[in-house]
LUMMIFI-6222 format. One line per field, with one value per residue (C-alpha): residue number from 1; residue in three letters; z, y, x. Coordinates in nm, 3 decimals, m for minus. Each point is the difference from the previous one (the first is absolute). Example, Ala and Ser with C-alpha at 12.3 -4.5 7.8 and 13.67 -1.06 7.14 Angstrom:
BEGIN
k = c(1:2)
r = c(ALA:SER)
zz = c(0.780:m0.066)
yy = c(m0.450:0.344)
xx = c(1.230:0.137)
END
This chain:
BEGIN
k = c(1:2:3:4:5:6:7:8:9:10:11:12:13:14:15:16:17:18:19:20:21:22:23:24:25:26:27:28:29:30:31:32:33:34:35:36:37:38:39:40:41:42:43:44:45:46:47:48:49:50:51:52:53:54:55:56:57:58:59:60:61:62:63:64:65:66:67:68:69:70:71:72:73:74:75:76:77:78:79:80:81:82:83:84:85:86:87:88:89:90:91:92:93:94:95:96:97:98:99:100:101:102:103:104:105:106:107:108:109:110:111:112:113:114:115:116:117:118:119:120:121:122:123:124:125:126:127:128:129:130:131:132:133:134:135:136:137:138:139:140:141:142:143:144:145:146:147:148:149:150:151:152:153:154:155:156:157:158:159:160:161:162:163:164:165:166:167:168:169:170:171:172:173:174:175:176:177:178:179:180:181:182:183:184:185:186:187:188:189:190:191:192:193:194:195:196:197:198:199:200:201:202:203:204:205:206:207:208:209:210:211:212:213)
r = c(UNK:UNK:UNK:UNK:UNK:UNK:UNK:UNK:UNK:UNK:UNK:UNK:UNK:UNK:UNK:UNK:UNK:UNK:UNK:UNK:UNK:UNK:UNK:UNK:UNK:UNK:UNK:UNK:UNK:UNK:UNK:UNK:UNK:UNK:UNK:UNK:UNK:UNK:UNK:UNK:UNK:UNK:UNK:UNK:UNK:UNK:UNK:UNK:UNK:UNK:UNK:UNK:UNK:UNK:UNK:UNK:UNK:UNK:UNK:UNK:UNK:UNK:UNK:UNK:UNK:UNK:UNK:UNK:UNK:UNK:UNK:UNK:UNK:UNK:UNK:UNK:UNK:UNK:UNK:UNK:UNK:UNK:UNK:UNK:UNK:UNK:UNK:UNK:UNK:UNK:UNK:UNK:UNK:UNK:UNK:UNK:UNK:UNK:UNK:UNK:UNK:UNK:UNK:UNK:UNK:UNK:UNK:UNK:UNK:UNK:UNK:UNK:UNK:UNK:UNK:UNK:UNK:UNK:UNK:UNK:UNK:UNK:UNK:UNK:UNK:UNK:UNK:UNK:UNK:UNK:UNK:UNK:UNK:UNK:UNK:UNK:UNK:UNK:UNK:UNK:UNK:UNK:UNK:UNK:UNK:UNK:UNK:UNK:UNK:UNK:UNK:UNK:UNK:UNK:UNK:UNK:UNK:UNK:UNK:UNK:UNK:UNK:UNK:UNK:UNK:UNK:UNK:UNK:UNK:UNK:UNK:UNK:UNK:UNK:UNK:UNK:UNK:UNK:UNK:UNK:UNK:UNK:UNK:UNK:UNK:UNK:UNK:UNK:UNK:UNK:UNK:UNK:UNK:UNK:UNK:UNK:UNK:UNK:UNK:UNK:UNK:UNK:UNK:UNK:UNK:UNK:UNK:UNK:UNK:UNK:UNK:UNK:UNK)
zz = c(3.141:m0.365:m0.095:m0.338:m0.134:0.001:m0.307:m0.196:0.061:0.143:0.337:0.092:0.291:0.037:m0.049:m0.090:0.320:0.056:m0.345:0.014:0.334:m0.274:m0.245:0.265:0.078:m0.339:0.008:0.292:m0.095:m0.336:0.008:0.211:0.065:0.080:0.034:m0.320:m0.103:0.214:m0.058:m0.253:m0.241:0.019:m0.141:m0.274:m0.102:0.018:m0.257:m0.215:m0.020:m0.060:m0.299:m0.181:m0.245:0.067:m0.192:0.128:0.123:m0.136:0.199:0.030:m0.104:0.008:m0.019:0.220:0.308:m0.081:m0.087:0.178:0.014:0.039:0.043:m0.038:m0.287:m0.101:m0.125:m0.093:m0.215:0.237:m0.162:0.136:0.110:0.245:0.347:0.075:m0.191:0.287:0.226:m0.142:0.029:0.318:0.159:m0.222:0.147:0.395:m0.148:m0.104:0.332:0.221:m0.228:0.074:0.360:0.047:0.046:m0.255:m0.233:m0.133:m0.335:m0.121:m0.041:m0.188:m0.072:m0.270:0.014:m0.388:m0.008:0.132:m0.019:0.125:0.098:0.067:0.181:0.048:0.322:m0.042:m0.131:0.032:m0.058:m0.118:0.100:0.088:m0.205:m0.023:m0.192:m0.364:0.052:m0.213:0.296:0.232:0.301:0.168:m0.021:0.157:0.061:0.113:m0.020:m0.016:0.115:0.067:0.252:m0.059:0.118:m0.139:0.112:m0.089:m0.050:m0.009:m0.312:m0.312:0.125:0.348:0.266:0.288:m0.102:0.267:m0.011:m0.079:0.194:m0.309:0.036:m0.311:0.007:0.191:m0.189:m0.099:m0.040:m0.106:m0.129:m0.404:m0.138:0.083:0.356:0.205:m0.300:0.042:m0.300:0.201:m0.095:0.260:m0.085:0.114:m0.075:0.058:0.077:0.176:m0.134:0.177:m0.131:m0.348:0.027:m0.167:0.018:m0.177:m0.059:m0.008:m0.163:m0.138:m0.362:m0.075:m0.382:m0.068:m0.323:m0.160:m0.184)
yy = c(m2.160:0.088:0.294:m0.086:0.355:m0.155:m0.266:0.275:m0.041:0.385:m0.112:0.272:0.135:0.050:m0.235:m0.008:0.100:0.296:0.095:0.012:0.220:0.222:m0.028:0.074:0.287:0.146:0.099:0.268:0.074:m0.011:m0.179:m0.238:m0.110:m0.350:m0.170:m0.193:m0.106:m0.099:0.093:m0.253:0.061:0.373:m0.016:m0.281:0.224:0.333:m0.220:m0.053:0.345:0.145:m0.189:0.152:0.255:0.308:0.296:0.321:0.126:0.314:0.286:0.113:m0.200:0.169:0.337:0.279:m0.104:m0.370:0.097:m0.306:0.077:m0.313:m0.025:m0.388:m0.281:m0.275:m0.394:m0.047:m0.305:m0.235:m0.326:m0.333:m0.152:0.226:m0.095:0.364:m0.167:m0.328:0.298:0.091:m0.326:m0.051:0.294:m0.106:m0.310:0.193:0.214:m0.287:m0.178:0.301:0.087:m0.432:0.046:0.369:m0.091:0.256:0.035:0.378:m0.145:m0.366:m0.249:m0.061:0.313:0.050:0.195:0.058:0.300:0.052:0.336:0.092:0.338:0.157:0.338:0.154:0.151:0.365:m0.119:0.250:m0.350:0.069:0.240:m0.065:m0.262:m0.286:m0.301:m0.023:m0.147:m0.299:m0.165:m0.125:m0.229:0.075:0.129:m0.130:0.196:m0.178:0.199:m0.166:0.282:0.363:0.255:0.217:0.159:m0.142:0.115:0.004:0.317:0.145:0.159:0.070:0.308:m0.211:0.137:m0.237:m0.187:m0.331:m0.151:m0.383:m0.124:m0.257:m0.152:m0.246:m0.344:0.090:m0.024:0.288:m0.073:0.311:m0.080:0.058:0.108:m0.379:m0.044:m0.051:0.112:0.358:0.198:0.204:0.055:0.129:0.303:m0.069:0.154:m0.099:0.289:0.051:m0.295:0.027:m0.362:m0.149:m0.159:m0.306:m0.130:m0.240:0.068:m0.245:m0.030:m0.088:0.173:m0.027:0.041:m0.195:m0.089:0.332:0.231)
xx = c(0.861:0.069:m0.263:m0.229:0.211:0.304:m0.140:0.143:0.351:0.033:m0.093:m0.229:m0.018:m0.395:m0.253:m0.380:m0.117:0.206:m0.074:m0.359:0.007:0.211:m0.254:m0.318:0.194:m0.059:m0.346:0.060:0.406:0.017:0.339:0.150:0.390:0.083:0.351:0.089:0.376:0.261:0.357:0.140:m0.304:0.009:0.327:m0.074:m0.308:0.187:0.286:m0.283:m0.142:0.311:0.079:m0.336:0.026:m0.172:m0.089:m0.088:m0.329:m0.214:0.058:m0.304:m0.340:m0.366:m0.060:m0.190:m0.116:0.115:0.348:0.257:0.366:0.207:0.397:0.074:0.118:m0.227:m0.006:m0.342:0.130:0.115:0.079:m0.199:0.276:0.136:0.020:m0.253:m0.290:0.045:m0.042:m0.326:m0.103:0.065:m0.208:m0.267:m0.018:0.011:m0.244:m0.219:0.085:m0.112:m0.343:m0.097:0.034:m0.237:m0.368:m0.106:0.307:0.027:0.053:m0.086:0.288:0.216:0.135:0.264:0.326:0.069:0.193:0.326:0.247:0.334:0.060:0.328:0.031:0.368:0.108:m0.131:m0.306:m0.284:m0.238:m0.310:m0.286:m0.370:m0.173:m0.189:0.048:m0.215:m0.328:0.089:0.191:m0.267:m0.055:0.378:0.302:0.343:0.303:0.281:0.342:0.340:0.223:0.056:m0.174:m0.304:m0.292:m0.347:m0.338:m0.350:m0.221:m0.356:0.064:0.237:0.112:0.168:m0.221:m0.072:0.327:0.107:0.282:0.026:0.311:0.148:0.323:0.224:m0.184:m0.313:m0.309:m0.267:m0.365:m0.231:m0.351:m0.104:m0.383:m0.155:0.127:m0.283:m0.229:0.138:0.118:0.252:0.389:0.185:0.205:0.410:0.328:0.380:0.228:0.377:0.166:0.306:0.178:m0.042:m0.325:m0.166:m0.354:m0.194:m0.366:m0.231:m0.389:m0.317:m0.024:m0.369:0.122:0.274:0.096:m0.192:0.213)
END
């Protein structure tokens, strides 16, 4: 039996149901990993985000107490016919899929994907320290990297105290909730660190803004 996934052409590995078990997860978790790409897409998508051109990132953003350090390159530009945006739409629709089946959907259907990144972190990478994502990007947020080893985990605080570990491998997906899910404002604080092969990921959201300066 052909899985309703597989419409778009990546022939995804999970399906609705096992994606809204993910996304019920959230509430308590605060991220959730489910199986995404199979082996011939990984590598198509990986192609694709290769090709981008990518400037890099700030060193250092905030200031004080909210002072990020970040070690990676960055696409933020990806054009709309790359294969990465048929990616985006494609976990939209699982997304969509899984919030139709839940009896009391954390956030209402449909929900919209519009911002896509492409992150590049060389071997060596230190990643990026404690954060959490700007308060414009609500609802979700998907994670899906295409290659590379690191360690991501989610904390109780900036400073990485109470840090767990998120097992993520290349092609699995990430969910971790955004100020909206389940009418909570919270934004989970998470850092990437020991990158020990070239990593890429592509990051996937809801910008509340889009389209403002």
């Amino acid at each position: 039996m052909t899985a309703p996934a597989e419409r778009d052409g990546f022939g995804l590995i999970s399906d609705a149901a096992r994606a809204a078990a993910a996304v019920a997860r959230l509430a308590d978790d605060g991220a959730a990993v489910l199986p995404l790409l199979g082996e011939p897409a990984l590598a198509r998508l990986l192609d694709a985000a290769r090709a981008l051109p990518y400037r890099r990132c700030k060193a250092e953003v905030g200031s004080g107490d909210s002072l990020v350090r970040q070690d990676f390159d960055i696409c933020m530009a990806v054009p709309s016919d790359n294969p990465l945006w048929r990616l985006a739409g494609a976990v939209e629709a699982l997304v969509n899929g899984a919030l139709e089946r839940m009896n009391a959907p954390p956030l209402a259907p449909p929900f919209r994907l519009n911002d896509l990144v492409s992150q590049r972190y060389p071997a060596g990478s230190f990643g990026i320290t404690a954060h959490c994502d700007h308060i414009r990007y609500v609802g979700l947020v998907a994670l899906v990297p295409l290659s590379g080893a690191a360690r991501f985990c989610l904390c109780r605080e900036r400073g990485g105290a109470g840090s767990r570990e998120i097992a993520l491998s290349p092609g699995e997906l990430l969910l971790m909730r955004a100020p909206g899910f389940g009418g909570s404002g919270a934004r989970p604080f998470h850092l990437l660190s020991d990158v020990t092969a070239e990593r890429y990921c592509i990051g996937l959201r809801h910008d509340s803004r889009a389209g403002e300066v």
